[in-house]
KELUMSE-904260 format. One record per residue (C-alpha): residue number from 1; residue in one letter; x, y, z. Coordinates in nm, 3 decimals. Layout:
+-----+--------+---------+---------+---------+
: num : residu :      xx :      yy :      zz :
+-----+--------+---------+---------+---------+
: NUM :      a :       X :       Y :       Z :
...
+-----+--------+---------+---------+---------+
This chain:
+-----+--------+---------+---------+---------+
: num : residu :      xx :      yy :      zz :
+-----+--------+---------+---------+---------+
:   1 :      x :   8.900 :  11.602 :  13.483 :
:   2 :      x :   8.623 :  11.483 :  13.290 :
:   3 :      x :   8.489 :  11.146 :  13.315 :
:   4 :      x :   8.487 :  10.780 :  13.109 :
:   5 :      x :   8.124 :  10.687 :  12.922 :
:   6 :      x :   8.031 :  10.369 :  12.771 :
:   7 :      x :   7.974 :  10.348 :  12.410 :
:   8 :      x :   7.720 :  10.064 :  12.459 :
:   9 :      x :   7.517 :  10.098 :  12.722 :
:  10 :      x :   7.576 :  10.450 :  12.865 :
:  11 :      x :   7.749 :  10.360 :  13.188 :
:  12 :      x :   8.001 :  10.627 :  13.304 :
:  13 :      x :   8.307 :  10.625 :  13.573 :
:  14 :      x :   8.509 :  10.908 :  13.695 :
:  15 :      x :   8.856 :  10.902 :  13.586 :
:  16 :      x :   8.999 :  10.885 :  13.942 :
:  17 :      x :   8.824 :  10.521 :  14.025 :
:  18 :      x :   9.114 :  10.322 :  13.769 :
:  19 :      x :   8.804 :  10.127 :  13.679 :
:  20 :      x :   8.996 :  10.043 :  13.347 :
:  21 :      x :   8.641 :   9.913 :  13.142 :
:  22 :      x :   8.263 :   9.919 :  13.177 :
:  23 :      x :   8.186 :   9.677 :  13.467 :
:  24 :      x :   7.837 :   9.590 :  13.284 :
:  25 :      x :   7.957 :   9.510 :  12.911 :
:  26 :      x :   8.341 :   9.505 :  13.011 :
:  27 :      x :   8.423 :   9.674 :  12.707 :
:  28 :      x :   8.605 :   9.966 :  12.612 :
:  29 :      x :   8.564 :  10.327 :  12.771 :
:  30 :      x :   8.487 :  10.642 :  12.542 :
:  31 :      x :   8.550 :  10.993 :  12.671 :
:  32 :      x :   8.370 :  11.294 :  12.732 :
:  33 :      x :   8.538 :  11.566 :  12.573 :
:  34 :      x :   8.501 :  11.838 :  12.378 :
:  35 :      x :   8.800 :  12.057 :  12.277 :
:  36 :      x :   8.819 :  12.417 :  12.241 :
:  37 :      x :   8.712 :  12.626 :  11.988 :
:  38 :      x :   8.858 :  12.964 :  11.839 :
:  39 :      x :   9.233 :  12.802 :  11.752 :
:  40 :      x :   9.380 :  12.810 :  11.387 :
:  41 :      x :   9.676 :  12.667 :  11.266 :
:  42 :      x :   9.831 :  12.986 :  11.212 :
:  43 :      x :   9.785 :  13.052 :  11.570 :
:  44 :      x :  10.062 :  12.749 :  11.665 :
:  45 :      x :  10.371 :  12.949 :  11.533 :
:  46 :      x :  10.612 :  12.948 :  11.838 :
:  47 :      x :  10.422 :  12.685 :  12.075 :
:  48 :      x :  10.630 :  12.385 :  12.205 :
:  49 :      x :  10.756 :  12.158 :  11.906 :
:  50 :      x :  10.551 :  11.870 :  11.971 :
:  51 :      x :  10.236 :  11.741 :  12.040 :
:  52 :      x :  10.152 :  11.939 :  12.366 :
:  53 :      x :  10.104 :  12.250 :  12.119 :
:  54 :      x :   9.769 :  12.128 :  12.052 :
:  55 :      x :   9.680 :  12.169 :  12.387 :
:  56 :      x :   9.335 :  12.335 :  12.347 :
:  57 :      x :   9.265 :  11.972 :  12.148 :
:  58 :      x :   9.291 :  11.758 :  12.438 :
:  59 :      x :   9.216 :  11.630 :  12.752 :
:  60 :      x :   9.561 :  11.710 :  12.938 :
:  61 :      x :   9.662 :  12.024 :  12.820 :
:  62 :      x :  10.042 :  11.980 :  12.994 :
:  63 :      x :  10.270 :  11.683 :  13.074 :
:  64 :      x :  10.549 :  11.699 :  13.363 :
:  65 :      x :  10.664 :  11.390 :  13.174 :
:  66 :      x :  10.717 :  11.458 :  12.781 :
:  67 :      x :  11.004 :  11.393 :  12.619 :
:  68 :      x :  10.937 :  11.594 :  12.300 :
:  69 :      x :  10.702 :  11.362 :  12.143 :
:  70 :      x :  10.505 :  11.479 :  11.822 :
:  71 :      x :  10.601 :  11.636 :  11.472 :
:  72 :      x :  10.755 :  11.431 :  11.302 :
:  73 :      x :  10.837 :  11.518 :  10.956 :
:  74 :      x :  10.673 :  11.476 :  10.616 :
:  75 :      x :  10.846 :  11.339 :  10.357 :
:  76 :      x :  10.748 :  11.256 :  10.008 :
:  77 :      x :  10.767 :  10.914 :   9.841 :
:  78 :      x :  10.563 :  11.005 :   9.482 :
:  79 :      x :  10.375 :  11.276 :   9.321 :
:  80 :      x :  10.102 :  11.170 :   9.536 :
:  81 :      x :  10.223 :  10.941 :   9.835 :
:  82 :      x :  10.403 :  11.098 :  10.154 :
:  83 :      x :  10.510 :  10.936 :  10.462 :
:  84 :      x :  10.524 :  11.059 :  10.814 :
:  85 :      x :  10.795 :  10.953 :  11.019 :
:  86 :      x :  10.674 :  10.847 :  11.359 :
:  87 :      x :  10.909 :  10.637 :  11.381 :
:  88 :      x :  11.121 :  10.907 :  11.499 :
:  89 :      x :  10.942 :  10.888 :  11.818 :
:  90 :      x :  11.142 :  10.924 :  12.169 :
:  91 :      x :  11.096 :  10.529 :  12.162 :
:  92 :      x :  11.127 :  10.464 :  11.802 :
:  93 :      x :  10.703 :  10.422 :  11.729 :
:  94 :      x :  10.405 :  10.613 :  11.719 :
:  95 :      x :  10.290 :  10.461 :  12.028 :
:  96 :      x :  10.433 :  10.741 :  12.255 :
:  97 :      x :  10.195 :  11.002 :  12.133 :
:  98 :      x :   9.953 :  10.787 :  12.359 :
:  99 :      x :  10.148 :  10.648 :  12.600 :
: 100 :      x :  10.263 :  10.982 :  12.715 :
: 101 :      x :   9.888 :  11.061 :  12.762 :
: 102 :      x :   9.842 :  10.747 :  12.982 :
: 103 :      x :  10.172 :  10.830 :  13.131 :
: 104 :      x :  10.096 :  11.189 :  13.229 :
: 105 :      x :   9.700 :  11.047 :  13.364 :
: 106 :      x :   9.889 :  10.766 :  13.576 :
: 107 :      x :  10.148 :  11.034 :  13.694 :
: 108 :      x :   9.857 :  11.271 :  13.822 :
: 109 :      x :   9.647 :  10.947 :  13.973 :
: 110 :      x :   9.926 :  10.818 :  14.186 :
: 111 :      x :   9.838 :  10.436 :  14.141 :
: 112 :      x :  10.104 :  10.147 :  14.370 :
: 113 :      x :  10.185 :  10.037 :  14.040 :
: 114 :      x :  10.082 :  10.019 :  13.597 :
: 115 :      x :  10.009 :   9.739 :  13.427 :
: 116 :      x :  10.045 :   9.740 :  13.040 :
: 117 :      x :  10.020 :   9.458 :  12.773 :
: 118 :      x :  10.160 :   9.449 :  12.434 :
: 119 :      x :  10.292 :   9.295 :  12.131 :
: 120 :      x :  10.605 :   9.532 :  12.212 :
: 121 :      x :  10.581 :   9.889 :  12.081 :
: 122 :      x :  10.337 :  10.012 :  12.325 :
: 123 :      x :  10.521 :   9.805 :  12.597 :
: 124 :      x :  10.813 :  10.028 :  12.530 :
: 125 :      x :  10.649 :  10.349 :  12.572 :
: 126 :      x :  10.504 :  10.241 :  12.887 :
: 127 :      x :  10.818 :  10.165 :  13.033 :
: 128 :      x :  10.954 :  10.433 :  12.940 :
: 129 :      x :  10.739 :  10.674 :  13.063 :
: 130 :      x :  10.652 :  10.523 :  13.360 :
: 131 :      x :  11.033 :  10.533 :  13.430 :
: 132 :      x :  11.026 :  10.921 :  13.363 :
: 133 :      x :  10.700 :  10.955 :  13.605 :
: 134 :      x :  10.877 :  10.699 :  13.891 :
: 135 :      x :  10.587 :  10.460 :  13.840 :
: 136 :      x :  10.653 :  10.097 :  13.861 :
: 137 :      x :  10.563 :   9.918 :  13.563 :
: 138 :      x :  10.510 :   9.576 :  13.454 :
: 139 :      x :  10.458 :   9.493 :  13.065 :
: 140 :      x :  10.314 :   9.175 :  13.002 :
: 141 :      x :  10.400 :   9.040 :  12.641 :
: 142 :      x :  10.373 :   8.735 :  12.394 :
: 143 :      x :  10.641 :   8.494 :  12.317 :
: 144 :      x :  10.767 :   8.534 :  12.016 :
: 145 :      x :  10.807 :   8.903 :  12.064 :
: 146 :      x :  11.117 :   9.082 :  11.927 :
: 147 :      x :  11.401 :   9.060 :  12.130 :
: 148 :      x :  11.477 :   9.407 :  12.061 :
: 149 :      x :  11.153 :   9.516 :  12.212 :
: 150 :      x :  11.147 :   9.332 :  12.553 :
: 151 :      x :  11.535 :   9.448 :  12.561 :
: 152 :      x :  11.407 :   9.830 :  12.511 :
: 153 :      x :  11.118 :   9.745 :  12.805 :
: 154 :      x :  11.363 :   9.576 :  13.037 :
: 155 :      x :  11.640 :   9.859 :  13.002 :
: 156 :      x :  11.360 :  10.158 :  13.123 :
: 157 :      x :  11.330 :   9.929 :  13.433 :
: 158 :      x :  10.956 :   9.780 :  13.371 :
: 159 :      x :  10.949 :   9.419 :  13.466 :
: 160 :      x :  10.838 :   9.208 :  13.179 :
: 161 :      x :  10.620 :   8.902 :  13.203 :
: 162 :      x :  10.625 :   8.703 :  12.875 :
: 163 :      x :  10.279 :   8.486 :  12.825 :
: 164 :      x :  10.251 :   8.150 :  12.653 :
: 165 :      x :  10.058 :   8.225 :  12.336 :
: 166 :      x :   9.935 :   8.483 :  12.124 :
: 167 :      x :   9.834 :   8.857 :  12.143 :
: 168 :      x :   9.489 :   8.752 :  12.326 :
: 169 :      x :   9.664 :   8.546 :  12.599 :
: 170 :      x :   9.866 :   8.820 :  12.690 :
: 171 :      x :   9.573 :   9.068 :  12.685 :
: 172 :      x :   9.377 :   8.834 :  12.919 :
: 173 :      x :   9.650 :   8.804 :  13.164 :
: 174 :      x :   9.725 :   9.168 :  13.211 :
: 175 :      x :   9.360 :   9.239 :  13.268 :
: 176 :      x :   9.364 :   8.942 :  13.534 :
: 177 :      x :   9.608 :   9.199 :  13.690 :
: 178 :      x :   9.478 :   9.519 :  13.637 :
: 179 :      x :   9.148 :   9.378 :  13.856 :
: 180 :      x :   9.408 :   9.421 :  14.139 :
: 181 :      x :   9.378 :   9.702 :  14.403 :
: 182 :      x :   9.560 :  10.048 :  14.318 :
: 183 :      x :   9.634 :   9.873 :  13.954 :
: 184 :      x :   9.631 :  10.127 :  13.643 :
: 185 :      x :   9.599 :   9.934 :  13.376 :
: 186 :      x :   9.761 :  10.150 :  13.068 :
: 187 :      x :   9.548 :  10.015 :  12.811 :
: 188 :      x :   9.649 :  10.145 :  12.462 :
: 189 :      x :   9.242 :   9.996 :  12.349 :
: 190 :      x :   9.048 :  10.031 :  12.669 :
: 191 :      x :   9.136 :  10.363 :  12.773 :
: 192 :      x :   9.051 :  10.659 :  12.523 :
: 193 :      x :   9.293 :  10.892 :  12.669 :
: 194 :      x :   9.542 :  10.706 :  12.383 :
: 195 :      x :   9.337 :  10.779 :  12.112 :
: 196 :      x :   9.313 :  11.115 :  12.220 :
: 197 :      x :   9.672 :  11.121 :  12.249 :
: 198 :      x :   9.711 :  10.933 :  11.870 :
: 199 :      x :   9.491 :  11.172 :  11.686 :
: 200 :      x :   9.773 :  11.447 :  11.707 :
: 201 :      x :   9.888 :  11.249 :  11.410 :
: 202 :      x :   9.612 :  11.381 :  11.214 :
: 203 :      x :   9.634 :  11.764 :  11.394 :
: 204 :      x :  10.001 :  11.756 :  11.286 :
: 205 :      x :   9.888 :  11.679 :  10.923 :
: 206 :      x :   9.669 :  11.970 :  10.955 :
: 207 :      x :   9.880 :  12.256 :  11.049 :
: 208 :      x :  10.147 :  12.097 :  10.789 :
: 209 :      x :   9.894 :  12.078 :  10.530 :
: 210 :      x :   9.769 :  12.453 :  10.595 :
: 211 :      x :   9.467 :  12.354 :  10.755 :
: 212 :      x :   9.361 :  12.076 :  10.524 :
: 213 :      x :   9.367 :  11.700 :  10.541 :
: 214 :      x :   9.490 :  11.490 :  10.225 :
: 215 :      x :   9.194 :  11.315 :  10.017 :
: 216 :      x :   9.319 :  10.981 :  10.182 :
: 217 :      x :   9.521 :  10.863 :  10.504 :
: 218 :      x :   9.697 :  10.492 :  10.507 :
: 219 :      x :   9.701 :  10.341 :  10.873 :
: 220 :      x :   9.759 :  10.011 :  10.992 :
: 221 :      x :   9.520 :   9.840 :  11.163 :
: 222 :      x :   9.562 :   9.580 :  11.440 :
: 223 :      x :   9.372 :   9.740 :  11.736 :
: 224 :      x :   9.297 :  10.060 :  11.581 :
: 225 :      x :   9.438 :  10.296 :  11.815 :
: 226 :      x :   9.556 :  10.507 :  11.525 :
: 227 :      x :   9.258 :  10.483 :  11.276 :
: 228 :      x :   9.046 :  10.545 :  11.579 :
: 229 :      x :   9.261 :  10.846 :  11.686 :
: 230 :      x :   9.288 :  10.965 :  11.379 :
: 231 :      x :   8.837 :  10.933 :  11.306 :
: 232 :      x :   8.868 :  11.148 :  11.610 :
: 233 :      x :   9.077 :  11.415 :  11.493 :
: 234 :      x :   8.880 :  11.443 :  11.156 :
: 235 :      x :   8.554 :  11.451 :  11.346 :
: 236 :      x :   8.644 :  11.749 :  11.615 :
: 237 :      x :   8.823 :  11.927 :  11.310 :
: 238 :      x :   8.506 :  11.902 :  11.136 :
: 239 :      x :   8.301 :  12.003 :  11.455 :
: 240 :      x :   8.518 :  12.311 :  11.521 :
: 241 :      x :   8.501 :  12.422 :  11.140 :
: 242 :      x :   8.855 :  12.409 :  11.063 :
: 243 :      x :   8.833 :  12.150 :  10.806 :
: 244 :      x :   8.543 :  12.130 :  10.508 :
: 245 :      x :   8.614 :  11.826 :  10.340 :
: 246 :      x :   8.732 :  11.477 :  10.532 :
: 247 :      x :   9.004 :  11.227 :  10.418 :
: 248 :      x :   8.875 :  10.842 :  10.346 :
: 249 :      x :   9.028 :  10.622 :  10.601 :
: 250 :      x :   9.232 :  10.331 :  10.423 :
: 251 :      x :   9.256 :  10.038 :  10.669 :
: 252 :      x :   9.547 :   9.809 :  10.645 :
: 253 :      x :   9.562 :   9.433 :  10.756 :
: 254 :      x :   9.822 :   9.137 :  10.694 :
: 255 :      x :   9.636 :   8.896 :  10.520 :
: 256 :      x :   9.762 :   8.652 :  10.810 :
: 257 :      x :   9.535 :   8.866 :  11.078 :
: 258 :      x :   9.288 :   9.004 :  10.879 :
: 259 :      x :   8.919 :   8.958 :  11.081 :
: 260 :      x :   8.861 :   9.330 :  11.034 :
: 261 :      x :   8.900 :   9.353 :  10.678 :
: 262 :      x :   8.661 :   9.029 :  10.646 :
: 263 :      x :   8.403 :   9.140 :  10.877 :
: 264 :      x :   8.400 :   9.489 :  10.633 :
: 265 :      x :   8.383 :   9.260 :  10.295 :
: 266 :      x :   8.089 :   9.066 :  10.447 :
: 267 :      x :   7.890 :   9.410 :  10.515 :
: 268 :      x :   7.937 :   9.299 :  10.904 :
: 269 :      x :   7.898 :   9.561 :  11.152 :
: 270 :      x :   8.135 :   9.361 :  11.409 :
: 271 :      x :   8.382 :   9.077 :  11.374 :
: 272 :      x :   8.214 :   8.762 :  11.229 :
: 273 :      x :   8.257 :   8.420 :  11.408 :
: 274 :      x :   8.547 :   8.253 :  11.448 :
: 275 :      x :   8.562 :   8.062 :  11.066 :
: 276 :      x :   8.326 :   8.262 :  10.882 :
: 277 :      x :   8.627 :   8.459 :  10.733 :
: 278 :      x :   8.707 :   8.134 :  10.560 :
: 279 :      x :   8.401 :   8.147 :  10.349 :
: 280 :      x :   8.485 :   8.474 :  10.149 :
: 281 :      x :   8.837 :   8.364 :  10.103 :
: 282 :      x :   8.788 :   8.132 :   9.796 :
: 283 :      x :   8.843 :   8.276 :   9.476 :
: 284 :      x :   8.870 :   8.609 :   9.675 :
: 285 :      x :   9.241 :   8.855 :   9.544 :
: 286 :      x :   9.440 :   8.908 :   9.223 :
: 287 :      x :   9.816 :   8.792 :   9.134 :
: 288 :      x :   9.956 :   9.047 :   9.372 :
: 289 :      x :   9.727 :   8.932 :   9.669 :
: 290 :      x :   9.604 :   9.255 :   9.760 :
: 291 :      x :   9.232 :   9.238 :   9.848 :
: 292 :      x :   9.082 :   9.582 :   9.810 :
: 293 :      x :   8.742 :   9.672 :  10.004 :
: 294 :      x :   8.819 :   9.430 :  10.288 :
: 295 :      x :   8.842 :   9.088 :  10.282 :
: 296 :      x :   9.008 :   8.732 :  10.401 :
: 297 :      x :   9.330 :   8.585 :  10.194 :
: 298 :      x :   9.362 :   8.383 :   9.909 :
: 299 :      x :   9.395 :   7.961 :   9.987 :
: 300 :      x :   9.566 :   7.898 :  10.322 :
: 301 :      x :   9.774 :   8.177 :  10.374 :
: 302 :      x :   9.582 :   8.322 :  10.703 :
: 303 :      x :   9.764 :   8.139 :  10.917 :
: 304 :      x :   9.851 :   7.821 :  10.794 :
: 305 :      x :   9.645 :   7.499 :  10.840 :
: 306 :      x :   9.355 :   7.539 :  11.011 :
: 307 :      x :   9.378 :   7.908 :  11.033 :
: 308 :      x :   9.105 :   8.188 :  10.897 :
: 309 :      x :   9.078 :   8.524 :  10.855 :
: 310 :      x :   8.855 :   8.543 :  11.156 :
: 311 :      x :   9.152 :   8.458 :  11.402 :
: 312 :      x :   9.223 :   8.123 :  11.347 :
: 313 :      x :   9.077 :   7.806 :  11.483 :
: 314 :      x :   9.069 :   7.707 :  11.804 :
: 315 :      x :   9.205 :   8.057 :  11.941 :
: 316 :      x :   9.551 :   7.994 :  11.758 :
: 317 :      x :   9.656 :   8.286 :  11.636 :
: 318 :      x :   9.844 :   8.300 :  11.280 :
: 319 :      x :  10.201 :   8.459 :  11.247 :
: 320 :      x :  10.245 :   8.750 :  11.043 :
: 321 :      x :  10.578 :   8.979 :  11.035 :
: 322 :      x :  10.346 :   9.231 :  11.051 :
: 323 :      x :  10.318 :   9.172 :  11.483 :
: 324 :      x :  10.193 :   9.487 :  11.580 :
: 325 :      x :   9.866 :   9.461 :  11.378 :
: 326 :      x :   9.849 :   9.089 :  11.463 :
: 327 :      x :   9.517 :   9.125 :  11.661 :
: 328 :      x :   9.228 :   8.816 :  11.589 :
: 329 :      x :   8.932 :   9.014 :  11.836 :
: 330 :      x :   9.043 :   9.390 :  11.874 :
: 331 :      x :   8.760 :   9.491 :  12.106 :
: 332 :      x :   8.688 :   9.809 :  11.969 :
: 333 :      x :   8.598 :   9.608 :  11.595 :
: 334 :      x :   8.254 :   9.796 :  11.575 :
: 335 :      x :   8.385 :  10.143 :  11.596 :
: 336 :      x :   8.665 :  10.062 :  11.351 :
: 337 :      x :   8.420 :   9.985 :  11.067 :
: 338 :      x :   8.200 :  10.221 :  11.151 :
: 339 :      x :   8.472 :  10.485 :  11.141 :
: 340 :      x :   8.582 :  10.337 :  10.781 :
: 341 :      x :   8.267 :  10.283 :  10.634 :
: 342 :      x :   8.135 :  10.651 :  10.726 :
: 343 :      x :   8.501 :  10.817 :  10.598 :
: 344 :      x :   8.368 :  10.640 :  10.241 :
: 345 :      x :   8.720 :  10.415 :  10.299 :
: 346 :      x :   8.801 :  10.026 :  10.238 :
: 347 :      x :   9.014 :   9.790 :  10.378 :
: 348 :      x :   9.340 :   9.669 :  10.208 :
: 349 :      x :   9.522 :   9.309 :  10.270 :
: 350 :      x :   9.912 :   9.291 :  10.233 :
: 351 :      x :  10.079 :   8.964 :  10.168 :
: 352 :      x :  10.410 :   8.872 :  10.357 :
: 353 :      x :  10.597 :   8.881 :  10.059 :
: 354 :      x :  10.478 :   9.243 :   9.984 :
: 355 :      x :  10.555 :   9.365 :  10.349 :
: 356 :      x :  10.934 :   9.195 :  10.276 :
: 357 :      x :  10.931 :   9.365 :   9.932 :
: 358 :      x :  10.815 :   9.730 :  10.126 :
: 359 :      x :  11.062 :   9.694 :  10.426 :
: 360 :      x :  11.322 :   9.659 :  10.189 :
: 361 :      x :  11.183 :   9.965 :   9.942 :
: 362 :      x :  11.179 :  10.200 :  10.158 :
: 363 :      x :  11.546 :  10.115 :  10.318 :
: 364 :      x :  11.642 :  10.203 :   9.979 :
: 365 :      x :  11.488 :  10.512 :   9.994 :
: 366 :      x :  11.696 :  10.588 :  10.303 :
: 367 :      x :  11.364 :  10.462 :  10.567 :
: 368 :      x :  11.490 :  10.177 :  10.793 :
: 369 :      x :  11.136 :  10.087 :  10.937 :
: 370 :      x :  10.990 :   9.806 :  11.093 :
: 371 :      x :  10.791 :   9.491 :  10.917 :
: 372 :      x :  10.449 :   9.651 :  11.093 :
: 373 :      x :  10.559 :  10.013 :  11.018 :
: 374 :      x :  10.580 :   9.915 :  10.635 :
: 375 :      x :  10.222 :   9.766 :  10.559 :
: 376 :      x :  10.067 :  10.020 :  10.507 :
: 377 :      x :  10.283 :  10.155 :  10.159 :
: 378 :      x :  10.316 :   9.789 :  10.105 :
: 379 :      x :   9.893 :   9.870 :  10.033 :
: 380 :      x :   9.975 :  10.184 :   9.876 :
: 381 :      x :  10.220 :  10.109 :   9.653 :
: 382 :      x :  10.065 :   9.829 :   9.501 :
: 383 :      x :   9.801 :  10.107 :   9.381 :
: 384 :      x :   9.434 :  10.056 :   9.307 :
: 385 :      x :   9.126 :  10.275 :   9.254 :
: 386 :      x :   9.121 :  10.237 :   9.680 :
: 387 :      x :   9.491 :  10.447 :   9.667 :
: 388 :      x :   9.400 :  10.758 :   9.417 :
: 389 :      x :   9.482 :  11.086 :   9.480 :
: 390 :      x :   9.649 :  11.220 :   9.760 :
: 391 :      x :   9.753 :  11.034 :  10.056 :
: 392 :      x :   9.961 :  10.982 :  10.349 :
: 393 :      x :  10.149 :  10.699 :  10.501 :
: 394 :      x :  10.260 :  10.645 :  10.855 :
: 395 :      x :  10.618 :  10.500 :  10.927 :
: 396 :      x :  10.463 :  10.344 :  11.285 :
: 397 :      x :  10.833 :  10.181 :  11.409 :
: 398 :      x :  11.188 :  10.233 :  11.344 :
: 399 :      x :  11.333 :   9.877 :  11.149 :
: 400 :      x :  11.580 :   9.864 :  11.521 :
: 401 :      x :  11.289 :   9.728 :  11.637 :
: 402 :      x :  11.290 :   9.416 :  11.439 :
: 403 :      x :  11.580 :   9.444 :  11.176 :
: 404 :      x :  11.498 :   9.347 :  10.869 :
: 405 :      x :  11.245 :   9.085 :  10.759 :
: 406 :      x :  11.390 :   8.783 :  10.653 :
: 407 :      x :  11.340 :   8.626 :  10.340 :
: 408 :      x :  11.103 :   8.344 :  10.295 :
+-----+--------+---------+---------+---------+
């Protein structure tokens, strides 16, 4: 196995210690890995039909635990928009490509027991393939989450704790517990074996593509473990000389949640403090309230009174339908913009009427998806200079997840 670095200041850990971040900074572990060279997409014809086909790509090249994850289809929407369909997942979300990386790591490490927090859809892959690996599992959650979700965690047998509060509550009491003795702590933003599992979203669109990317590629952005995954993929592809010419990343926030997008409007190279987002707000967005190259929200509308684009004051986080992207301090905020700003991207804001109006566009196209799972062709389809040419969608989460958004 190879071993965990620090981004900031260089510290490293072997895999095998479940230290699950850098004990000096106590942020988020990078990996040291460099895949294989000398593999073509027309050298995949009659692998395995998912993921673990890409084998020479990652870190674990096998899993005694898959359940088929990977490939999902492509499917056009317009001349120029597709969507893929990860929401076709074993657990209805994209979160199992990285989950069954974590999974299949935990598996091999033997810990007494994983810990996992989430706003639901990693929660479920957890459980679930912790159940498949006979790992016991506990998935710590907000209130508030879907009842659908902790219903899907509960019936794979984790145990579910449900914290008082918001997405950062819930993050600080699973770490409490993954500080415990033979504690994995299955961290979908601390532990870059889920990115690594996340940017087979991009080597799918690859190999489907015929060894090209599109000119642009959607993703919704709470925590980044997709945009992050997928800045990986582009940069090995890049590396290994199978690609010449790199998508722009297209970063999509609710307007509710939206530090990210702020801190990329100000010219910020991490989040700003907590109420700075409220000074680019004013006057900021056009009639359909989508802000392109980054930005806070129009008026109020982050979060109600007292609430900013930054997070919200006083550590209250603002409601969104958009859950899964409903992060106020993802930890990994510098190499999010970073990864943006150097793809030539922007950030897009959607509205919560135009995440309503999405979720119920694409059900009449035949899509039932989640309200997170729609943002980001609620941003497309609104069009803008940020949306030309080609470009790609993910479908993150299937709408059985949620149902559909109700109206306001």
């Amino acid at each position: 196995m190879t071993s965990y670095h620090c981004p900031v200041d260089g510290t490293r850990s072997a895999i095998t210690a479940l230290t699950w971040c850098c004990p000096v900074c106590r942020g988020p572990w990078d990996l040291d890995f460099t895949p294989a060279r000398g593999v073509a997409a027309n050298a995949l014809a009659g692998r395995a039909d998912s993921l673990w086909r890409y084998k020479e790509f990652l870190p674990l090249d096998t899993s005694a635990i898959s359940l088929g994850e990977g490939r999902t289809p492509l499917v056009p929407l317009t001349d120029t928009v597709s969507a893929k369909l990860d929401f076709l997942m074993p657990t209805l979300s994209f979160k199992d490509r990285g989950a069954v990386m974590l999974g299949e790591l935990a598996r091999r490490l033997g810990p007494d027991r994983v810990v996992a927090d989430s706003s639901g859809n990693a929660g479920t892959s957890f459980a679930a393939y912790c159940a498949r690996a006979g790992l016991p599992c506990t998935v710590y959650v907000p209130e508030g989450t879907s009842a659908k979700k902790t219903e899907q965690i509960r019936a794979h047998g984790a145990r579910l704790v449900t914290v008082p509060g918001g997405r950062e509550a819930t993050a600080r009491a699973a770490r409490a517990a993954a500080d415990e003795p033979g504690v994995f702590y299955a961290s979908h933003v601390f532990n870059p074996y889920f990115l690594h599992g996340t940017k087979t979203y991009a080597y799918e669109l690859w190999e489907d593509l015929g060894g090209r990317l599109p000119e642009a590629l959607a993703v919704p952005v709470g925590n980044g473990t997709l945009l992050l995954g997928v800045a990986l993929a582009v940069a090995e592809l890049h590396a290994l000389g199978l690609i010449t010419a790199r998508p722009r990343l297209i970063a999509v926030q609710a307007e509710a949640v939206s530090p990210l997008a702020a801190a990329f409007r100000a010219g910020a190279d991490d989040l700003l403090p907590a109420g700075a987002g409220d000074l680019l707000r004013d006057g900021e967005g056009g009639a359909d309230g989508l802000l392109p190259d980054g930005g806070g929200v129009p008026g109020d509308a982050a979060g109600g009174a007292g609430g900013n684009a930054a997070g919200g004051a006083g550590g209250v986080e603002p409601a969104t339908l958009a859950e899964g992207i409903a992060i106020p301090r993802p930890p990994r905020a510098r190499q999010i913009l970073t990864a943006v700003r150097e793809s030539g991207g922007t950030f897009l804001t959607v509205p919560e009427d135009g995440i309503r109006e999405a979720q119920r566009d694409l059900a009449a196209r035949g899509l039932f998806v989640e309200t997170t799972g729609v943002a980001c062709w609620a941003a497309v389809r609104a069009g803008g200079d940020a949306v030309r040419g080609e470009v790609v969608v993910p479908l993150c989460g299937s709408g059985l997840k949620t149902g559909m958004a109700a109206s306001a």
